[in-house]
Each structure stands twice: as C-alpha cells, then as structure tokens.
N, C-alpha and C positions, 0 to 999 in steps of 0.2 A: 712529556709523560708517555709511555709505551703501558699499554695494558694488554695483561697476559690471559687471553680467554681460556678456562679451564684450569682447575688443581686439583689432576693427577699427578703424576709421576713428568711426563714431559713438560705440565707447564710450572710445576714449582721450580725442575730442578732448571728449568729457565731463566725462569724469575729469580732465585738466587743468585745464579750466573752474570745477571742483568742486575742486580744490585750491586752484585762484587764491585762491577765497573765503573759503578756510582752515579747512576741511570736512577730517575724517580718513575717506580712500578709498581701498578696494581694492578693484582690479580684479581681477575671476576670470576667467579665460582655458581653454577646455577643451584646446587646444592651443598654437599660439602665438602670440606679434604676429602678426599679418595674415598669421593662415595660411589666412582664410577670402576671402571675394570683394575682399574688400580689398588682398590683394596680389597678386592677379592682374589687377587695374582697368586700363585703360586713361588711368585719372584726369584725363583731359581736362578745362579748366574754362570750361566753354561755356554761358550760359543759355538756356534752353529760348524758342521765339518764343509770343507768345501775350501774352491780358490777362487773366492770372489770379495772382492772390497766388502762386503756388507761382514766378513768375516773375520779381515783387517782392524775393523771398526769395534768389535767386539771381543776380540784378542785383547787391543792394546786398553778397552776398559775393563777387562776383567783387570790387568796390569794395577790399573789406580784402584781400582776398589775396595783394597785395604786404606788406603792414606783417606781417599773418599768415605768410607764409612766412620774413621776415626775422627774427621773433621768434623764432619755434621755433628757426632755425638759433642765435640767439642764445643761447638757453639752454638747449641739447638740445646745441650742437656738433659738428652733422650736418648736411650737405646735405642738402635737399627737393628740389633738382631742378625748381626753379621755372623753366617755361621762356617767355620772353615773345614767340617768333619767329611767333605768329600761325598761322592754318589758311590752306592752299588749299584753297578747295573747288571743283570740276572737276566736269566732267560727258561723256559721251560722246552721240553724239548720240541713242540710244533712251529719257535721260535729260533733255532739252532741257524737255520743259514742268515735270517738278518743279524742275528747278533756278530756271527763271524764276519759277515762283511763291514760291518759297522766298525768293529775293531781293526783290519785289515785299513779301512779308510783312516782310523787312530795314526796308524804304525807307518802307515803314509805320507799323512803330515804331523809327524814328531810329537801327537799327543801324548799324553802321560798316563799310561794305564798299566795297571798290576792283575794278568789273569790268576783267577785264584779259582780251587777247587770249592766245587758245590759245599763238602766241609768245610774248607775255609770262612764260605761266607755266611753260614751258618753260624761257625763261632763268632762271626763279626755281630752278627744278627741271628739270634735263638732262637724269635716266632716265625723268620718267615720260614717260606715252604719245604719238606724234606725230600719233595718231587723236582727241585731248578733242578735244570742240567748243567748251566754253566753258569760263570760268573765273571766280573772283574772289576777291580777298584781304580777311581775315578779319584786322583787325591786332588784335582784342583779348582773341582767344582765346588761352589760356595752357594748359600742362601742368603735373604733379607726377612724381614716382616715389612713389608710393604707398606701397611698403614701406618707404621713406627717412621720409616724411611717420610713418606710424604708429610709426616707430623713433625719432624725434626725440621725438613723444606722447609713447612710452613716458618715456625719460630724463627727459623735463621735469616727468612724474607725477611719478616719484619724486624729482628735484631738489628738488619741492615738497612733499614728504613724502608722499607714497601710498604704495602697494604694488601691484605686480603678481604677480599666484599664476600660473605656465602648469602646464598639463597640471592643472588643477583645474579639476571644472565643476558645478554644480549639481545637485543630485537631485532635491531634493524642497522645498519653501516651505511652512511653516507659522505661521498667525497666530496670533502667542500679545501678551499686553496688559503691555507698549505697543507691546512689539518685535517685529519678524519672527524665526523661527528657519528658518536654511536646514542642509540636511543636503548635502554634497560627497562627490565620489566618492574622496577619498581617507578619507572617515569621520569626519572633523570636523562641528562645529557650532558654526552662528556665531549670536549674535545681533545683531543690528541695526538699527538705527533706518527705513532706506530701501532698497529695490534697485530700479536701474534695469535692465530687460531693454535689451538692447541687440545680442543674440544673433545677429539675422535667424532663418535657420531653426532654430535649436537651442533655442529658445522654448518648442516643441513636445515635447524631451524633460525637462521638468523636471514633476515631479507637485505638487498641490496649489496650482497657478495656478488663479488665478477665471476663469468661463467669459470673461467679458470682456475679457482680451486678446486683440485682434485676430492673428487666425490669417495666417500669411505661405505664401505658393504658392513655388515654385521657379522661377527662368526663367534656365537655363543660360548662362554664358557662354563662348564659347571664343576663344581666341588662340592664334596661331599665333608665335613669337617669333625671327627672322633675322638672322643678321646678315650687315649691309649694309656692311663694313667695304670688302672687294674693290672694290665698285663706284667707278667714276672721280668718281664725285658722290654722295656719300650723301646721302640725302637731311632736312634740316634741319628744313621747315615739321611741321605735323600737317596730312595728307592726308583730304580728306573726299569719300566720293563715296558715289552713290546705294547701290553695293552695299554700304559696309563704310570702313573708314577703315585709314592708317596713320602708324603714330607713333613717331616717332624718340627714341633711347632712350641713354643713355652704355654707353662702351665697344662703337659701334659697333653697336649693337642696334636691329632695328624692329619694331616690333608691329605686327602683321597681324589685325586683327578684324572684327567682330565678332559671335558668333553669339547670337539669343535664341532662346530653345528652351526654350519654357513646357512646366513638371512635368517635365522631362528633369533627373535627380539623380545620375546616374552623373557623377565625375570624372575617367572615362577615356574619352575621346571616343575615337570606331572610326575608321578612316581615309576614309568617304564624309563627313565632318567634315572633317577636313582638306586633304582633296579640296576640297570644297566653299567653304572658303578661298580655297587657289589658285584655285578659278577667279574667284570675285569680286573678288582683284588683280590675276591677269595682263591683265586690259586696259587697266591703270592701269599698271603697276608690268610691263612687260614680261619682266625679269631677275627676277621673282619666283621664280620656279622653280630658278634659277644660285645662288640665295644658300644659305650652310649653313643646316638648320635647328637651334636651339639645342635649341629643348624646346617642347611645348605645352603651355598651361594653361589650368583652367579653373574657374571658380565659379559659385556658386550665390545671384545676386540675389533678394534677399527684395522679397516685394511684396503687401499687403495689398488686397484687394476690386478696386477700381479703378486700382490701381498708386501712389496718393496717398501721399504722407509720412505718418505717424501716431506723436502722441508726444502721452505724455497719461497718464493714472493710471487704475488700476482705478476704478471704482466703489463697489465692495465689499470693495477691500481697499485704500484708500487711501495704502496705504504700498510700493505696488506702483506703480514707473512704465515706461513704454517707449519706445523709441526705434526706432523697424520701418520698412518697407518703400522706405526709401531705394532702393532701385532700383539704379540705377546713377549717382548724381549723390550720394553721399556726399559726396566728396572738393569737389565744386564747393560743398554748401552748407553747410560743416563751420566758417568761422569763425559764419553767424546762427546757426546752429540749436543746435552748443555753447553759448554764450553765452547764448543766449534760455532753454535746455532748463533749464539750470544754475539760473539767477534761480527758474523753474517750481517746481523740486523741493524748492529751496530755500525760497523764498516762495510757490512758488503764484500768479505773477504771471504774468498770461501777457503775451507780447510784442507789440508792433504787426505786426512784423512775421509771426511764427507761430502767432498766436493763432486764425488760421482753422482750424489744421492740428493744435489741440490739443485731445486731448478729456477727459473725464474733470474 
C-alpha cells in the first residue's frame, strides 16, 4: 500500500495516477478535499515565459489539458470548469514598458498573442477601464474551478479503488524493514510500503522525517471573491494586468487577486489587504467597489529554496517521496507531473520531461 499525504491538487492528481496503475492507495487528508491552497487557486492555466525546463513541463500540460479535463469529468461525473475564453491582458499607461517587454518575450518564443486596441478590448469587455492604454489577447490561456478539479480527483480515486481518510493526518514516520510505520492522529498505525508527502506546508508537522526533505516557506495568498452578476456585462475573459488579475467564475462570480506575501501564515487577512485589492482593480475594473463581496480567501503556497518544483525521495529513507513547492502552478502542471511522479515512485524512472526537477 502507498499512502498519499495531502488532497490538494498534487496529491489527488497522484493518487489517481497511482490507482490508474493498479497500486492499492490511500490518501490521508488532515482536513478536507482542497481545503488547503488548492481551493482557493485562482487555477489559471498559463505557462510561465522563459527557456527553462520548468517551462517545457508546462507547455506540454497545457497540451493535455483538454483530454485531461474531459476525462475526469468522464469518470468523476463532475464539471471541472474548463474554461477556454482566453486572457486579456491590459495595461494602463504607468505599465506601458512592462507590458511591451512581456509581449516582445511572447513574439520571442512563438506565443500566441493578438495586440488589439484599447477599443477593441473594450468591446471584448464593456466594464473595464476607458483609461488602458494597451491591450492583447491571449487565445490559449485556459481556467479550472479548482475545488471541482480536486472533487472530480477525489471520486475518480476511489472509482479506482483508493481511499480517502479526511480529518486524518500524520504524526509521526517510522522506518521499520521493509515497511514504513506511520502513527495518525486519530491513533491508528499503518504499515506501508511508500508515502508520498504531498502536504506543502504540513510536512513540517509530522515527526520522524529525515533531515532531507526539503523544507517549504509560506507565501500567502489572498482573494477577494464578487460577484459580478448586477453588472450590464459581466465579464467573460480572465483579466490580467500588471497589478493583479481577474477571473470569471459560475454562478456569477469574480475573483479578484492576487496577493504574495512571503512567511505571512495568518488565514485571516486584516482589511489594509483587502483594501489593498480594491485598489489594485479599481482602475481596471472601475464597479469594482458596486459589486457585493461574497467572501475572501486565502492560502498558503508552499515553496522550497528558490521557488523550484521538487519531487524526489529521501536519500536516507528511501521509501519516503515528495511532491512540494508547486507554488501556485499546481493546477497548470498536474496532468506531467502526476503522470511522471507516479512512473517515479513506482519504477524509479525519472521522466524526460521532470527529470531535471527530481531529486533523490
């Protein structure tokens, strides 16, 4: 048995992975489905500009992300909330040279973008601002609903025979030969052949880890969550501008984001945070302040040393693997990185694709 600590987004789409193969897996959960950063994501699926493997990685799953979203809803029998309407990304004019540069790095490496005038993206989008200076359309950037995405996981775990335990979380890890013995906080003991941490920050409270997993920092996120129903034009695209973004959501819903706020652990943001929101859309989003506010949320992105991916096996306790510092690009790189991690833990193979990002 291999049990998958955490169900967010990295250890369901794990644990699926890990069933497909025909592996008996249960996921431990300290709370519940994506009650952690994972469902409060913005879970945009955008890959990162640059020439570096982590970019390769995220290319080729935006690639699958259509087949991958169609299949889950397949055999979960849940919308994912795949949405394929594209970003606007906008600028105002004190934003004019990042935006050119950003695009210039598009046009660099063969991104897909349409400049369009500040009119243009106006008639695309009627509320926002009559102050952008520039604009351009982004046709192959997609979204998720998040908590739909890790709820579809789940069911499809278990269609495939897994288990998910919530409100049960690890205490303590002991290597005993051949198996692991982990101790739970409702008092059980398991033994096991594997565990994958999968945690982000809750990695931290489990005793009896080797000094070699990579230690995860905190880098707050918060969102503000609207809804835009009232408005004559709600708005459709995912909005992207130098301060923050915003992203359209069912049942009339927008999400207003987003904050990083390295080692900030508190879950209840004070209101110079959500101050601080408002002001980075109202010159985007001028009715930003008219619209009800739902709720705000917020989590706590895991992120190792450098911010880098890291998924790889203890050293010293071989039967220990992890899956950490996804950041905030879970959701975007979750059909490779499942897939790849799974083959890994399973055979020890590392992949073409994440083999730069695998240690251990």
């Amino acid at each position: 048995m291999i049990v998958v600590a955490g169900a967010g987004i990295a250890g369901l789409s794990l644990a699926y992975e890990l069933c497909r193969r025909g592996v008996a897996v249960v996921v431990l959960e300290s709370d519940t489905i994506a009650s952690g950063a994972s469902g409060v994501a913005t879970s945009y699926l955008e890959p990162r500009l640059g020439h570096t493997a982590m970019r390769v990685i995220e290319r080729e799953s935006m690639l699958r992300w259509p087949g991958y979203a169609e299949h889950l809803e397949e055999v979960s029998g849940i919308s994912v909330g795949f949405c394929r309407e594209g970003q606007l990304k906008i600028a105002l004019q004190d934003d004019l040279k990042k935006f050119h540069k950003d695009l210039k790095a598009r046009a660099d490496q063969n991104e897909a973008f349409e400049l369009l005038t500040p009119q243009a993206a106006q008639a695309l989008e009627p509320e926002i601002s009559k102050n952008i200076a520039a604009a351009a359309f982004l046709p192959n950037v997609r979204w998720v609903t998040g908590k739909q995405v890790c709820q579809a996981l789940a069911n499809a775990v278990k269609s495939a025979g897994g288990q998910i335990r919530q409100g049960v979380s690890i205490t303590a890890v002991e290597q005993t030969n051949p198996q692991l013995a982990l101790s739970t906080n409702d008092g059980s003991m398991l033994d096991i052949e594997k565990l994958v941490l999968c945690t982000g920050m809750g990695a931290g409270a489990i005793s009896g880890l080797p000094v070699d997993i990579p230690q995860s920092r905190a880098v707050r996120g918060v969102n503000l969550i609207v809804d835009q129903s009232g408005l004559a034009n709600p708005l459709t695209h995912l909005i992207k501008h130098h301060r923050g973004h915003l992203c359209p959501r069912e049942n009339g819903q927008l999400i207003v984001g987003t904050t990083y706020e390295a080692d900030e652990t508190s879950l209840q943001p004070g209101p110079d945070i959500i101050e601080f929101l408002y002001q980075n859309a109202a010159p985007i989003l001028p009715k930003i302040r008219d619209l009800p506010l739902i709720k705000v949320t917020a989590g706590l992105r895991s992120k190792v040393g450098d911010g880098n991916l890291r998924l790889g096996r203890s050293q010293t306790a071989p039967k220990i693997y992890y899956s950490l510092s996804h950041g905030g690009a879970g959701y975007l790189r979750a059909p490779v990185v499942a897939d790849e991690l799974a083959e890994f833990v399973l055979h020890g193979t590392r992949g073409a694709l994440t083999g730069h990002h695998t240690h251990g």
